[in-house]
N, C-alpha and C positions, 0 to 999 in steps of 0.2 A: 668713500665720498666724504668731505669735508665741507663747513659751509655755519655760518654764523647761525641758524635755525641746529645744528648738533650741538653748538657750544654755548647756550644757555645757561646764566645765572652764573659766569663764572667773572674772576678780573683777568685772569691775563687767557688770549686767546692764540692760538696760533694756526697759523694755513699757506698755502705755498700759491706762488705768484701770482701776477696780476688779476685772474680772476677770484683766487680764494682772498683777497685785498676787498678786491669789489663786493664778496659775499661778509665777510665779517666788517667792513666799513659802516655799514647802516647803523650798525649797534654799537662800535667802540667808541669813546672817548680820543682813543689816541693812535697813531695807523705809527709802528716803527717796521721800516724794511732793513732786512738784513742781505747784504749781496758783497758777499767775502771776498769774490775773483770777480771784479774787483771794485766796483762802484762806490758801496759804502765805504770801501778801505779808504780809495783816492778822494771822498767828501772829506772822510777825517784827517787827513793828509793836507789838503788843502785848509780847510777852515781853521787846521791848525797853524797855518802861516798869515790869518786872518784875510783869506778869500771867501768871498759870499758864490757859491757853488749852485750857479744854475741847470736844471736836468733839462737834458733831451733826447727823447727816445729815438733809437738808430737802429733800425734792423739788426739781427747778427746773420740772417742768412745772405749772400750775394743775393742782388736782386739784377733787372737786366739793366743795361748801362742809360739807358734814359731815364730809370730810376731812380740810380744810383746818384745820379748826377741830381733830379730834383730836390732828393734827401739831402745831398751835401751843402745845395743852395739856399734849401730852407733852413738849414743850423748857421751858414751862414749869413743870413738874413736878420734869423733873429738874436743871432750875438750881435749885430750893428744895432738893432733897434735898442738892445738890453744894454749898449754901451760896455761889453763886455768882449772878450780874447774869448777864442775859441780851440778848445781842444780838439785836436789829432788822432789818430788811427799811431800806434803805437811806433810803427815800422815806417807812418812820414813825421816823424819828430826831426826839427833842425834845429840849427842856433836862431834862428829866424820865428820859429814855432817849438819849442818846445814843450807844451805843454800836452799831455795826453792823460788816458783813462791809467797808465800804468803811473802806482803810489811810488815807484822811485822816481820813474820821472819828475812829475810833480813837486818831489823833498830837492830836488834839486833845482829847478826851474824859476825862473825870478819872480818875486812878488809882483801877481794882478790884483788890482781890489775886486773882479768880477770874473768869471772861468762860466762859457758856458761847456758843459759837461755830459757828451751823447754816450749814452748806454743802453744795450738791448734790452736789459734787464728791472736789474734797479732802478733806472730812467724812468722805464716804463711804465712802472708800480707808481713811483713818485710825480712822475706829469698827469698819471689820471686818478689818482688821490682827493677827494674834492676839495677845494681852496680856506675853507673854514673847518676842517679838521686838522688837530695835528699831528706835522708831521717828523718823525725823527730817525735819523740814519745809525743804524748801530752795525757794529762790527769786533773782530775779537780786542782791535785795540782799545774799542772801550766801553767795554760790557759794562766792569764798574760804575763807571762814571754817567752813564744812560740811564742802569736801573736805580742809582740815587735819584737822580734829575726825575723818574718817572713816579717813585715814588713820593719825593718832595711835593712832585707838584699835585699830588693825590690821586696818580693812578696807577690801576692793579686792581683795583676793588670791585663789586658788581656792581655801584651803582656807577663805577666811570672803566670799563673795562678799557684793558689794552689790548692791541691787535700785534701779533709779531708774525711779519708776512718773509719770508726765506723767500725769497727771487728764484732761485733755482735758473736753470740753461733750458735752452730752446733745441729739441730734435730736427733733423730739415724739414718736417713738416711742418713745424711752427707748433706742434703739440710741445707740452710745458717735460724738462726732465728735469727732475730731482736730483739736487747737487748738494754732494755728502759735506760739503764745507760750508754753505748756508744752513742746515741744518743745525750742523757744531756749532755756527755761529748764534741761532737761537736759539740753541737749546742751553749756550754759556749764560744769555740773558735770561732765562726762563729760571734758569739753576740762580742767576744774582737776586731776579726778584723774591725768588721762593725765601733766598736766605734771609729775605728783608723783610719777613714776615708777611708775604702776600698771599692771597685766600688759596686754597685748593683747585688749581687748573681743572679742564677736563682730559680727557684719555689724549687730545694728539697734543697738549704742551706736554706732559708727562717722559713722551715718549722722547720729543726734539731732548729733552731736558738728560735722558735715560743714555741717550745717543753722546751728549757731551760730555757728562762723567763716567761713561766706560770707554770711554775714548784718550787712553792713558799718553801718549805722544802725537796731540794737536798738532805740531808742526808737520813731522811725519805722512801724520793722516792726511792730511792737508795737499803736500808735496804727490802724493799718490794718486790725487783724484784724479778725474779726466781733464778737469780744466786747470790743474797744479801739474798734469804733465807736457798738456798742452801748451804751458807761457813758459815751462824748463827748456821745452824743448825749441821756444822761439828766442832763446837766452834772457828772458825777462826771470830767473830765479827770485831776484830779489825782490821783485812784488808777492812771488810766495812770502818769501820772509818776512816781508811788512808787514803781511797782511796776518801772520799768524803770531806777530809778537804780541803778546795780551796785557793787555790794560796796562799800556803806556801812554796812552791819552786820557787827558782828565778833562775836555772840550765835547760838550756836546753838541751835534749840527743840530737846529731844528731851521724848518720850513719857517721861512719870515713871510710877512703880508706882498712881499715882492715875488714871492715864489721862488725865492732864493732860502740853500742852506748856510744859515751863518752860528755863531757860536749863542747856542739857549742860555 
């Protein structure tokens, strides 16, 4: 079990999706979600074309068709109200819509100043986030460039801890699975802050952190998982790629007073 009442007196914390968010949220200073395949990749993807990336949570399991359809109405509802273009389901991407959760799409898709952006995952972490904490989207492209930003702005420490929440995938029950490539992903940032001189985690950053540096081919490992074989095998390869190239971004998203990710 994992839970903000285990990780006591420490700066950086870490826990796995939306509920372990909701449990170390009361105490951090700072909530960063990490969701590799592929939310946080496609945030930094975009804010690096200087789109302001608004989240909305979208099921991953099919639900029944009257559902589905309310879900679709209400992301489309609130991209009209946001004044924002709404991102696609991968497989209805056109010239008309291009814009989806997959970070090649995205790199290729023409500049919107506003994307709202449904994700089962990371969405989900970051819409129920509370509005006065911050928020920031990390991923392998840019570890670096997060854990500077986090420790510049003075957190890592105990009196301002950080939270590093792994998104992780959904079982069909809706019970939470741990996914090997969010992990990697925070335990790359757990490994930047430590180098940056941040206090002594406790036992579960240690471990994300243990998981990243004996993890000798990232890409690899990455391409292997269930959801790196899952997007190979929908020919979306290249959002593995994206998503495993490391710290090639020097942009970091945070959560703006809009509840939008723009560049911190």
């Amino acid at each position: 079990m994992g839970g903000g009442i285990f990780q006591p007196g420490s700066g950086v914390r870490f826990e796995w999706g939306a509920a372990g968010a909701e449990r170390l949220v009361k105490d951090a200073a700072c909530l960063v979600v990490v969701d590799v395949l592929s939310f946080t990749t496609a945030v930094s993807v975009a804010v690096e074309k200087g789109t302001r990336v608004l989240p909305f949570w979208w099921p991953q399991q099919p639900t029944t068709g009257p559902e589905q359809a309310a879900i679709e109405k209400a992301a489309a509802v609130y991209a009209r109200q946001s004044g924002a273009r709404l991102a696609v389901h991968r497989k209805a991407v056109t010239p008309v819509e291009p814009w989806s959760l997959s970070p090649a799409h995205l790199s290729r898709a023409p500049f919107v100043s506003r994307l709202v952006l449904p994700s089962p995952n990371g969405a989900a972490i970051s819409t129920a986030a509370p509005p006065g904490t911050p928020l920031v989207a990390a991923c392998l492209r840019n570890t670096s460039a997060v854990g500077s930003w986090l420790t510049t702005h003075g957190y890592g420490t105990p009196e301002r801890p950080v939270a590093v929440i792994a998104a992780g995938e959904r079982w069909p029950d809706g019970s939470l699975r741990p996914a090997l490539e969010d992990l990697l992903g925070a335990g790359a940032l757990i490994f930047e802050l430590h180098a940056q001189g941040g206090c002594p985690p406790p036992a579960e950053a240690p471990a994300a952190k243990a998981s990243y540096e004996g993890t000798t081919d990232i890409p690899h490992a990455t391409a292997a998982t269930a959801s790196g074989r899952q997007l190979i095998a929908m020919g979306c390869a290249e959002d593995v790629a994206i998503a495993t190239d490391e710290d090639v971004s020097s942009l970091v998203p945070v959560r703006d007073g809009d509840g939008a990710f723009a560049c911190g």
